[in-house]
N, CA, C and O of each residue as an XYZ file, in Angstrom:
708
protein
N      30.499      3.378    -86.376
C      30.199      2.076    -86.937
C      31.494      1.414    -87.380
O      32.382      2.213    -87.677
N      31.787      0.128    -87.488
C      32.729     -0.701    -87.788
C      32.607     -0.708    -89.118
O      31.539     -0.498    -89.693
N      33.496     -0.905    -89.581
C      33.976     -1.152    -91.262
C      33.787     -2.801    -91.759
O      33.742     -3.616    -90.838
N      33.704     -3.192    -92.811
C      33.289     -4.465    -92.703
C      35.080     -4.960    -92.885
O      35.882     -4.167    -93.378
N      35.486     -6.303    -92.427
C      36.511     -6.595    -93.265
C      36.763     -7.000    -94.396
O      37.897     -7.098    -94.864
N      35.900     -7.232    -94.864
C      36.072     -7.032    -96.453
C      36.130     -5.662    -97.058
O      35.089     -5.009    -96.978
N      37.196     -5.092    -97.667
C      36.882     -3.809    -97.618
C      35.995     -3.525    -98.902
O      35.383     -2.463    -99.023
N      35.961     -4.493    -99.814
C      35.043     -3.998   -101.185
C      33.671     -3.770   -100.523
O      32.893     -3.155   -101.251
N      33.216     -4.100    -99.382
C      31.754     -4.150    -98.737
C      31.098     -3.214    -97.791
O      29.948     -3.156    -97.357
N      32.685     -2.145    -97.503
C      32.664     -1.054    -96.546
C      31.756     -0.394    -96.798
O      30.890     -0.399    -95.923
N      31.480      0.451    -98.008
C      30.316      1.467    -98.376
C      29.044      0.794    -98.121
O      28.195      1.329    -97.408
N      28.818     -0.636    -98.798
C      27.699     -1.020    -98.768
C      27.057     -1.155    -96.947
O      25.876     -1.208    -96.605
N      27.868     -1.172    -96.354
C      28.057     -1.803    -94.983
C      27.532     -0.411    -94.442
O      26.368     -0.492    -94.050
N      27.916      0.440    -94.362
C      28.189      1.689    -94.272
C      26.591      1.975    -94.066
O      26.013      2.038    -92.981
N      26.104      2.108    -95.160
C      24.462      2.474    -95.640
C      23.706      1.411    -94.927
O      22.873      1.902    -94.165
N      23.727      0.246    -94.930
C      22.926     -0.420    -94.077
C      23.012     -0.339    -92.699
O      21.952     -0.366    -92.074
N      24.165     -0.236    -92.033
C      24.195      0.167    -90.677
C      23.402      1.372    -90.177
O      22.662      1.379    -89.194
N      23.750      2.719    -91.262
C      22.668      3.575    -91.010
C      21.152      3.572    -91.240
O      20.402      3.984    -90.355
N      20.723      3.152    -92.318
C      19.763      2.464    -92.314
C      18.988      1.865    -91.307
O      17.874      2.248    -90.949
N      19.488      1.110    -90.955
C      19.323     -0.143    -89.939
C      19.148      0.959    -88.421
O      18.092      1.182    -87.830
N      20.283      1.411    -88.135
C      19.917      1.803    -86.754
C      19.057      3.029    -86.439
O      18.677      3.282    -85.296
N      18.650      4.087    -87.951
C      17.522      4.823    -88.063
C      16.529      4.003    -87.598
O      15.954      4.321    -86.557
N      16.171      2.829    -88.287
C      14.686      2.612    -88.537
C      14.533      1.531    -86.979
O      13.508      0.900    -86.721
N      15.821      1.531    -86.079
C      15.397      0.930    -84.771
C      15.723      1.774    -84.068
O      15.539      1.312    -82.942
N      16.170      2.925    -83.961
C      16.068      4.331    -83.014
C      14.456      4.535    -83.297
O      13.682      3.980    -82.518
N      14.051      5.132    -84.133
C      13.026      5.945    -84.484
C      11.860      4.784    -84.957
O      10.771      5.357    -84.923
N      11.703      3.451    -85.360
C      10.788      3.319    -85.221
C      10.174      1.337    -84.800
O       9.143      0.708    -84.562
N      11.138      1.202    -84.896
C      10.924     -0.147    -83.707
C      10.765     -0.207    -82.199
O       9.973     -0.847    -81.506
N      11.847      0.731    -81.850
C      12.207      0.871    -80.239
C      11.052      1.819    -79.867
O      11.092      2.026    -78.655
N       9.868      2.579    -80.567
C       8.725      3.280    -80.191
C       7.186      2.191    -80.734
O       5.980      2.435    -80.774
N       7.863      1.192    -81.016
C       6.492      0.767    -81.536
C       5.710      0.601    -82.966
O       4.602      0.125    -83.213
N       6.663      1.150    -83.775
C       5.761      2.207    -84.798
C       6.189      1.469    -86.137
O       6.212      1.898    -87.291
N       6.479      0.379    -85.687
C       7.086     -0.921    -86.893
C       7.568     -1.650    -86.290
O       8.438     -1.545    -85.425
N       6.766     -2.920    -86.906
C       8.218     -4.309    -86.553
C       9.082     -4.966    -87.447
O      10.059     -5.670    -87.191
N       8.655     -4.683    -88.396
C       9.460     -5.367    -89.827
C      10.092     -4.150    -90.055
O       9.665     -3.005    -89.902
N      11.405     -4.645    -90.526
C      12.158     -3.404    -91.151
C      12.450     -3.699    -92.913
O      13.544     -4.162    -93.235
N      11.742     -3.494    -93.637
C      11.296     -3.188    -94.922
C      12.053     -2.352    -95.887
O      12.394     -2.578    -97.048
N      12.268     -1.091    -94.927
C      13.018      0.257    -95.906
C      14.575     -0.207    -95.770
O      15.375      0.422    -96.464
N      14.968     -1.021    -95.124
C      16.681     -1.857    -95.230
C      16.946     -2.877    -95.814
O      18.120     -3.192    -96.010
N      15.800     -3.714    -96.273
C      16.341     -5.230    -96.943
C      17.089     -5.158    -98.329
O      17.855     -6.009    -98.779
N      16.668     -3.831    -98.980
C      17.448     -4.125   -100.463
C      19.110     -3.557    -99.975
O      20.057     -3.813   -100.718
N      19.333     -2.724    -98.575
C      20.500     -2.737    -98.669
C      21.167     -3.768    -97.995
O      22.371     -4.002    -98.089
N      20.491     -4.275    -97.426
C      20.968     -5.899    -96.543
C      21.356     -7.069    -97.660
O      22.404     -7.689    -97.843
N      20.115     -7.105    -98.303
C      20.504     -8.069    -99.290
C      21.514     -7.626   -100.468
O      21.726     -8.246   -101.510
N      21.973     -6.648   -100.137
C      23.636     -5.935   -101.261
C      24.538     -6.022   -100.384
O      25.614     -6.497   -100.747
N      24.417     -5.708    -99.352
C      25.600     -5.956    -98.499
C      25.926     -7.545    -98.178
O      27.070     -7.889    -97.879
N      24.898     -8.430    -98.258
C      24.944    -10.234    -97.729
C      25.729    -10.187    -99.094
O      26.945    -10.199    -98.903
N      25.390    -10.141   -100.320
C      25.764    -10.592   -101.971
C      27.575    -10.359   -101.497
O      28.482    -11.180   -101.642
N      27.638     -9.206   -101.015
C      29.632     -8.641   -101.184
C      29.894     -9.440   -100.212
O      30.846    -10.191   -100.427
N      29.329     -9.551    -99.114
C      30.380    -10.345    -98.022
C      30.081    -11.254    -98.680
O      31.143    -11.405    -99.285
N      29.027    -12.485    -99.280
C      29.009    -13.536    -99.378
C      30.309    -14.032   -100.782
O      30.935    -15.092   -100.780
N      30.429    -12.892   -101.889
C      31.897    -13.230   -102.689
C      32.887    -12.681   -101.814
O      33.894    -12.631   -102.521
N      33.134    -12.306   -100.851
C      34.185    -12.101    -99.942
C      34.511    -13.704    -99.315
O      35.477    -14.431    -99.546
N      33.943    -13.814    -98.900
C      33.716    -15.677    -98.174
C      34.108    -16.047    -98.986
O      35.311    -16.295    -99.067
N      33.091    -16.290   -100.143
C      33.676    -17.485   -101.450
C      35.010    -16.992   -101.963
O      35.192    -17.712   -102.945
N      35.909    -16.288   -101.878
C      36.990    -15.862   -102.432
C      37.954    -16.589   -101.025
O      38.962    -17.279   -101.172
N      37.256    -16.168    -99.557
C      38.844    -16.770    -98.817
C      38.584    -18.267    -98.447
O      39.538    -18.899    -97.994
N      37.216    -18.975    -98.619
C      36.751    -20.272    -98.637
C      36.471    -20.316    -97.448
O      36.893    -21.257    -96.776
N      35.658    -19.275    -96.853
C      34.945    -19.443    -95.019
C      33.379    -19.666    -95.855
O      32.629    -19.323    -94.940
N      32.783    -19.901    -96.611
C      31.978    -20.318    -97.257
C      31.228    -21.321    -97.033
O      30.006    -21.343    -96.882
N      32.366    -22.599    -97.001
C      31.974    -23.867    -96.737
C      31.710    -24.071    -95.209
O      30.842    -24.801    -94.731
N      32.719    -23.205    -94.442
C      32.756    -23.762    -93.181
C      31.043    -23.025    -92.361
O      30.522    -23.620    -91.416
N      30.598    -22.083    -92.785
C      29.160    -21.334    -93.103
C      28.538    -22.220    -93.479
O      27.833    -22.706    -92.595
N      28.464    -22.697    -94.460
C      27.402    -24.166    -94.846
C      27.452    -25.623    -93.779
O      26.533    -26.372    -93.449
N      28.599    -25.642    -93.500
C      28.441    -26.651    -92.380
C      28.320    -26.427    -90.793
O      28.404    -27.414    -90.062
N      28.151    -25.322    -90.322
C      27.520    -24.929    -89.365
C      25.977    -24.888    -89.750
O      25.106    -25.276    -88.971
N      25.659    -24.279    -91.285
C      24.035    -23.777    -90.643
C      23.536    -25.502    -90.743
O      22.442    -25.829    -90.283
N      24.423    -26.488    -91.363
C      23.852    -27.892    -91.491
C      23.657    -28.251    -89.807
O      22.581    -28.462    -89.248
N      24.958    -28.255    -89.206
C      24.765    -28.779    -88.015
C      23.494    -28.362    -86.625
O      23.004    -29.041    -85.722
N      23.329    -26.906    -87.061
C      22.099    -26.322    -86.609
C      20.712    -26.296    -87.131
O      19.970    -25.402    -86.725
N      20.313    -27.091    -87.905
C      18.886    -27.165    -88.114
C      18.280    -26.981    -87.391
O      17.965    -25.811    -87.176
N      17.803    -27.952    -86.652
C      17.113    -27.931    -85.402
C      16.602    -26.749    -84.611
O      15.490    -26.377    -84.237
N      18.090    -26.212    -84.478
C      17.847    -24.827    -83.938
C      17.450    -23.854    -84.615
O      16.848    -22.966    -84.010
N      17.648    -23.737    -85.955
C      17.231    -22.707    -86.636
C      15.290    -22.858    -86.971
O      14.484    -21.941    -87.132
N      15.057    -24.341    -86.980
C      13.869    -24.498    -87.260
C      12.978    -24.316    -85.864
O      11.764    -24.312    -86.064
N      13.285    -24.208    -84.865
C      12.813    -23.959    -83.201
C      12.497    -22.377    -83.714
O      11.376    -21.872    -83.779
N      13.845    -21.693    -84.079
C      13.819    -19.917    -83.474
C      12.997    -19.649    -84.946
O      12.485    -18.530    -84.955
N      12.835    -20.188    -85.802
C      11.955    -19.349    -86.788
C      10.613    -19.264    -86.920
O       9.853    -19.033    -87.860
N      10.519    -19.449    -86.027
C       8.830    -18.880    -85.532
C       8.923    -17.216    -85.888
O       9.967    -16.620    -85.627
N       7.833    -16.544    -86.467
C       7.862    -15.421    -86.609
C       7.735    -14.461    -85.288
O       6.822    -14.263    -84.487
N       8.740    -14.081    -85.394
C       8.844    -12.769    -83.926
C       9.510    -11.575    -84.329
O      10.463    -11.396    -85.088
N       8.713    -10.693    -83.572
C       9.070     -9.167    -84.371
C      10.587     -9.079    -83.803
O      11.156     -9.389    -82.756
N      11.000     -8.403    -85.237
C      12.199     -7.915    -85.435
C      13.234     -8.771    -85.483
O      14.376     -8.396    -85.751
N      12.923     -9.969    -85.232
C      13.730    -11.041    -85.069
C      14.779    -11.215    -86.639
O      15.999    -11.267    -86.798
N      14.145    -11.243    -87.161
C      14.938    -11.619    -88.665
C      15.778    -10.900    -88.676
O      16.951    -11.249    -88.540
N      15.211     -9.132    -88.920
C      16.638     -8.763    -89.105
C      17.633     -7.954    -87.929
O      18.431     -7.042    -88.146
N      17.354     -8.505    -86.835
C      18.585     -8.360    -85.999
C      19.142     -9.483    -85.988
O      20.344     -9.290    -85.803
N      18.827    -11.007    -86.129
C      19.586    -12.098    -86.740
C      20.588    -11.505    -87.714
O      21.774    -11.205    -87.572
N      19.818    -11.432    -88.673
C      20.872    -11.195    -89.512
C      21.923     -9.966    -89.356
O      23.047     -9.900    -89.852
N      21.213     -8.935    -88.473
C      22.946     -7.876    -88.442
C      23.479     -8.526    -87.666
O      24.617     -8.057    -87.625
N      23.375     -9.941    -86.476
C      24.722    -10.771    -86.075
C      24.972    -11.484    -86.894
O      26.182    -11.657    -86.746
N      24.647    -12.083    -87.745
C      25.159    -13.129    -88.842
C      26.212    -11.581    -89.376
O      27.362    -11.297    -89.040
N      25.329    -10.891    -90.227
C      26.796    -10.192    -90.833
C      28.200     -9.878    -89.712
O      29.317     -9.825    -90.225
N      28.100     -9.744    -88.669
C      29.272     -9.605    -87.520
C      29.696    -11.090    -87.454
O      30.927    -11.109    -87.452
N      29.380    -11.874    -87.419
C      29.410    -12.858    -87.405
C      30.469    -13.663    -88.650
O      31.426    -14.371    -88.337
N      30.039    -13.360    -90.129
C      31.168    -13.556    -91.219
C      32.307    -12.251    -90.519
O      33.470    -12.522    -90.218
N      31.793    -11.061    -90.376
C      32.907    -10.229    -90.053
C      34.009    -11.018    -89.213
O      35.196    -11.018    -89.538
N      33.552    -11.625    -88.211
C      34.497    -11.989    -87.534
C      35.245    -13.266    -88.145
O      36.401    -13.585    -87.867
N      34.500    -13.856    -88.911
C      34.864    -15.158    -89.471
C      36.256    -14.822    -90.296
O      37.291    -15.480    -90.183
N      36.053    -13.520    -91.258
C      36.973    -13.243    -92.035
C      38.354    -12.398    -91.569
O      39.339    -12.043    -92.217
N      38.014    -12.248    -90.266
C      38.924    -11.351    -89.452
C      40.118    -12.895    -88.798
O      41.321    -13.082    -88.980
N      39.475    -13.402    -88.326
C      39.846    -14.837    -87.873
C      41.032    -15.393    -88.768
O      42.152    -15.642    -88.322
N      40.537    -15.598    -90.447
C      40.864    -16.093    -91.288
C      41.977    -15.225    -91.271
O      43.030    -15.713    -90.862
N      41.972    -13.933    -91.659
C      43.074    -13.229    -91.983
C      43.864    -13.237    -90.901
O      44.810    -14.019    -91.002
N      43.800    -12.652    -89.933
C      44.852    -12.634    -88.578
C      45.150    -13.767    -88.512
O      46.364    -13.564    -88.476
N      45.054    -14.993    -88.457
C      45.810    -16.671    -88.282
C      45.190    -17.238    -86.697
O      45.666    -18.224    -86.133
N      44.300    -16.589    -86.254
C      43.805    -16.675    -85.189
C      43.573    -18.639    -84.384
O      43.538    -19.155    -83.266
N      43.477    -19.066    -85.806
C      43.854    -21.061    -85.257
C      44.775    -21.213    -84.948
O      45.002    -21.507    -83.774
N      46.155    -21.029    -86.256
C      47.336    -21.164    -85.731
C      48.062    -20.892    -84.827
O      48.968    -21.533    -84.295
N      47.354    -19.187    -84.512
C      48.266    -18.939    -83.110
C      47.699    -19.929    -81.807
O      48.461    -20.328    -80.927
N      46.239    -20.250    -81.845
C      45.858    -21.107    -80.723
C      46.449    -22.427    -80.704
O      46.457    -23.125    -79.690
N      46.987    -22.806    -81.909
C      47.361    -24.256    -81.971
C      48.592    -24.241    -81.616
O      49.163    -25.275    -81.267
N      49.229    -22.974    -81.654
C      51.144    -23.034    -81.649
C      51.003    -22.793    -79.478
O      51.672    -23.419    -78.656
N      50.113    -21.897    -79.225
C      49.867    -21.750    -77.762
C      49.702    -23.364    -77.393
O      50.405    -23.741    -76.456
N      49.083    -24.087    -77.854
C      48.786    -25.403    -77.466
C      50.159    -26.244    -77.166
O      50.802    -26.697    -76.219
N      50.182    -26.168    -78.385
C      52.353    -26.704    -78.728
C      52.859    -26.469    -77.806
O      53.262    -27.332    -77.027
N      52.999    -25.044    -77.608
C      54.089    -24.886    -76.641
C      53.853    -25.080    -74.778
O      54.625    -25.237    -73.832
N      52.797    -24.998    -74.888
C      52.694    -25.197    -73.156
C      52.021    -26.963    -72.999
O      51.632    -27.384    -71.910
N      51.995    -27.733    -74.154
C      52.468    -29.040    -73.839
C      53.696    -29.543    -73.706
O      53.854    -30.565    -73.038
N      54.510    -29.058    -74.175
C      56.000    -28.719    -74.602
C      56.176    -28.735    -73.443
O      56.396    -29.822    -72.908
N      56.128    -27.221    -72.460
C      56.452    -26.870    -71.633
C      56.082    -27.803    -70.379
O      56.950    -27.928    -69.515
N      54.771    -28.513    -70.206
C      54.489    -29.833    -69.333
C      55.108    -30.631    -69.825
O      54.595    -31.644    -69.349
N      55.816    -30.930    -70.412
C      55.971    -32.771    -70.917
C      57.515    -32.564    -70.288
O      57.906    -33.553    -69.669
N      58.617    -31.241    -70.357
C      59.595    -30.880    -70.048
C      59.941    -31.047    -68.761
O      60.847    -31.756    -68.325
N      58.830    -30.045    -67.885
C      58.613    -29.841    -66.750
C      58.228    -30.899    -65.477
O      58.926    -31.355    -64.571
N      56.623    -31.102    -65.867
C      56.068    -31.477    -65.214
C      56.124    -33.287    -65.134
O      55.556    -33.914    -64.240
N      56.734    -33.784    -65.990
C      56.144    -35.364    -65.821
C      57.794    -35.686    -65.755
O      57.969    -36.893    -65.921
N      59.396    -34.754    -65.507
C      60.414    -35.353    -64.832
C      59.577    -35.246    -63.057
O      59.506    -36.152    -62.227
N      59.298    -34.491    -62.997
C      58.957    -34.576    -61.324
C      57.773    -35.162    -61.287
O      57.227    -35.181    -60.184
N      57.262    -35.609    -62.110
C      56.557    -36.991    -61.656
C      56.976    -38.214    -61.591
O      56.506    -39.044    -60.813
N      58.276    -38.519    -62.735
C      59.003    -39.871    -62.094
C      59.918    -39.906    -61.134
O      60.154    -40.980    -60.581
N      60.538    -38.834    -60.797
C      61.429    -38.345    -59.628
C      60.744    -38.535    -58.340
O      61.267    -38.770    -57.250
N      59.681    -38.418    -58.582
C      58.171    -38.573    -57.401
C      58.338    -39.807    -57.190
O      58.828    -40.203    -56.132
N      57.940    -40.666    -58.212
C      57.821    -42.366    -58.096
C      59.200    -43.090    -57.667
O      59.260    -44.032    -56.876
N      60.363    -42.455    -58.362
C      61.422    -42.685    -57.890
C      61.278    -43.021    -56.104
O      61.042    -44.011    -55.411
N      61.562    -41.625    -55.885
C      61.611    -41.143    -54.732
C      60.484    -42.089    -53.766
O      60.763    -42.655    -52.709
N      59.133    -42.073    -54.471
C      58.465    -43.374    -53.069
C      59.052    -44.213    -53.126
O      59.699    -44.663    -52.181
N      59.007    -44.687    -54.263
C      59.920    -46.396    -54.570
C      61.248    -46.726    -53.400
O      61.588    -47.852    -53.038
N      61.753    -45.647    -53.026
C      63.096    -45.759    -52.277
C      62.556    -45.727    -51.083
O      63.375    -46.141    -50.262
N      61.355    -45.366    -50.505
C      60.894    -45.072    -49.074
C      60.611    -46.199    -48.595
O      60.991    -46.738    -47.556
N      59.716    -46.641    -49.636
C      59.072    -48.240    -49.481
C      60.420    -49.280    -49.336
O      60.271    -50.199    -48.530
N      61.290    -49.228    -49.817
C      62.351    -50.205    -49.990
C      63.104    -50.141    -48.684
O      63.635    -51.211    -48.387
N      63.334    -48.857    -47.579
C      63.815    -48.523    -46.974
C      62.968    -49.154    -45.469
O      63.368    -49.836    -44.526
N      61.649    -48.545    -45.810
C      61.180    -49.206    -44.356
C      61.448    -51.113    -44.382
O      61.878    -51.794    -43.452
N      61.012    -51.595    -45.803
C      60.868    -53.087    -45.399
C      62.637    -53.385    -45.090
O      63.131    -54.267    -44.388
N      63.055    -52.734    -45.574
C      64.761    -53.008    -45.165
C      64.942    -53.139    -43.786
O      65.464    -54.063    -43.163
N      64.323    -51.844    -43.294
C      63.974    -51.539    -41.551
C      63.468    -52.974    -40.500
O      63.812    -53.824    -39.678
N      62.232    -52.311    -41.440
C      61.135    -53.746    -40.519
C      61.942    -54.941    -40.905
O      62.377    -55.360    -39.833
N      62.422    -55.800    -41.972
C      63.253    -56.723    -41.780
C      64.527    -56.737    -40.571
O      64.693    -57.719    -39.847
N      65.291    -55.630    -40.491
C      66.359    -55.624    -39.866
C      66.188    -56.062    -38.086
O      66.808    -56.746    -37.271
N      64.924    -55.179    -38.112
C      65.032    -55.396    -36.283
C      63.728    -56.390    -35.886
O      62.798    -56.874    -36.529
N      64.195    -56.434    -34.376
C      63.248    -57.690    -34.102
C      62.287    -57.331    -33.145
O      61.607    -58.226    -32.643
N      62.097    -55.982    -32.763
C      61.396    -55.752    -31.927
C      60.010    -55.079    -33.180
O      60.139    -54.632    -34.319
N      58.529    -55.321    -32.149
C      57.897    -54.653    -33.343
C      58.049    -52.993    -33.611
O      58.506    -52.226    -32.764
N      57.596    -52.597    -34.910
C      57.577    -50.845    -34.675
C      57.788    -50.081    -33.393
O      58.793    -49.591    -32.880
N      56.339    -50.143    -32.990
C      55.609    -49.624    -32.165
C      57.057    -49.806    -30.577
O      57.207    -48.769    -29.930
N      57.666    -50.670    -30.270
C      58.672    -50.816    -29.845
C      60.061    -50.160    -30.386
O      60.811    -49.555    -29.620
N      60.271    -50.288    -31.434
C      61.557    -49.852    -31.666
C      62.387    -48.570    -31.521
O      61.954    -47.519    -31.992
N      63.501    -48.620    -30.919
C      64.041    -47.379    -30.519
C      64.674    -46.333    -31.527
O      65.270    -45.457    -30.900
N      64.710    -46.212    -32.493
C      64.972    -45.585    -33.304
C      63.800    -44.896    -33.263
O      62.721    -45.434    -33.015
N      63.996    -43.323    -33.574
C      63.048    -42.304    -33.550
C      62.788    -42.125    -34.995
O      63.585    -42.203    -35.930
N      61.227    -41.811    -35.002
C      60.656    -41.602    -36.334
C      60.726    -43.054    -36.796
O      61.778    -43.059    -37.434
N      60.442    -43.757    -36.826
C      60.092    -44.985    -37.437
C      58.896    -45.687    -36.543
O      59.330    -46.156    -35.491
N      57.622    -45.838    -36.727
C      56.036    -46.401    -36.300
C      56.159    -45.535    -35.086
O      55.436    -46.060    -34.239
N      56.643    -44.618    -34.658
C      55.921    -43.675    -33.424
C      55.443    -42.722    -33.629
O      55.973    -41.988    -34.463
N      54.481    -42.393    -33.101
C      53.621    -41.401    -32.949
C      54.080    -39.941    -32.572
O      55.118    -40.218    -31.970
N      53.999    -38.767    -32.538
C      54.674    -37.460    -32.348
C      54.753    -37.347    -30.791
O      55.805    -36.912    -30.323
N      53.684    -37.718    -29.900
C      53.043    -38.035    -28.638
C      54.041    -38.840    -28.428
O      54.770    -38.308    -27.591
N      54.374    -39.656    -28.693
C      55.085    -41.038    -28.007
C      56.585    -40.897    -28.436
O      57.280    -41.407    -27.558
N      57.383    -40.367    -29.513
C      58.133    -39.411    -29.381
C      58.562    -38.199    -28.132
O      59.602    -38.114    -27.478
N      57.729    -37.615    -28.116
C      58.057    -36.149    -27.182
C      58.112    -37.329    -25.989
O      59.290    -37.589    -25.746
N      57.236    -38.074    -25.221
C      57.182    -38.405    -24.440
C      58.684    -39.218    -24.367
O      59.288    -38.207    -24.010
N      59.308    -39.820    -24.401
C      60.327    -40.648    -24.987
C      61.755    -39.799    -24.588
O      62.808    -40.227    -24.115
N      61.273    -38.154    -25.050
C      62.514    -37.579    -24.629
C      62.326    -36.661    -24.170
O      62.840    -35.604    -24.535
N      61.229    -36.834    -22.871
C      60.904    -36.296    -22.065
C      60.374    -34.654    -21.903
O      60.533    -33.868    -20.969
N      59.695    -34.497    -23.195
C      59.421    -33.347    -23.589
C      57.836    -33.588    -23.280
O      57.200    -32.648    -23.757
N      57.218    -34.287    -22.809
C      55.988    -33.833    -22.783
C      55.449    -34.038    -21.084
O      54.315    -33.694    -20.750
């Protein structure tokens, strides 16, 4: 079994996990109960420690404004269905677990500094060879009308190779086909 990260909550954590996966080895997964009854007073001791664990690193609030944004959903799935409650709730407790694991490791910041830097790394990279690009047509375009101004025969006529001929009409031209 996992340890909680809060460590004041480990023991309590401890007993409900066993708890908990007794009474769904032996008597949910056979039938022989659907409510799990003989675990709530240690569930509800273990929710109390993680929940001053939260209120101490302030993942608390951000818990209150998720279950706000989910009403809806919570009021859909609470229809009574066996066993439902409290395997909800052993993911809710994994669930702060992870919240507080998050919090401690810096797990935003490092995603936000990953962000930083490989915009960084495009803005460096990638958008000189995109004006080098534009450059570069800009001079193509300037070059043919230079062309087509210069001579008087049309394209399709003109003896200069690679300019309005075709690969076909090329080869043919120098007697390669």
């Amino acid at each position: 079994m996992s340890a909680s990260l809060a460590p004041e909550c480990n023991e309590v954590k401890e007993r409900y996990d066993t708890c908990f996966l007794k009474w769904y080895s032996e008597k949910y997964l056979r039938g022989a109960e659907k409510d799990n009854k003989e675990c709530a007073g240690l569930f509800k001791e273990y929710q109390k420690c993680l929940a001053v664990a939260l209120k101490d690193r302030g993942i608390d609030k951000l818990l209150d404004e998720a279950r706000e944004d989910n009403k809806e959903n919570d009021a859909r799935l609470s229809a009574s269905k066996t066993g439902y409650i409290t395997a909800r709730w052993d993911l809710v407790t994994r669930l702060y677990e992870l919240a507080i694991f998050a919090a401690e490791y810096g797990v935003v910041i490092r995603v936000a500094r990953g962000v930083v830097g490989l915009t960084a790394l495009f803005l460096t990279i990638f958008v000189p060879i995109v004006f080098l690009a534009r450059k570069e047509t800009h001079l193509v375009s300037i070059l043919d009308s230079c062309i087509r101004r210069s001579t008087a025969k049309p394209l399709a006529a003109s003896s200069r190779p690679g300019f309005g001929l075709s690969a076909r009409e090329q080869l043919r031209r120098r007697g390669s086909f």
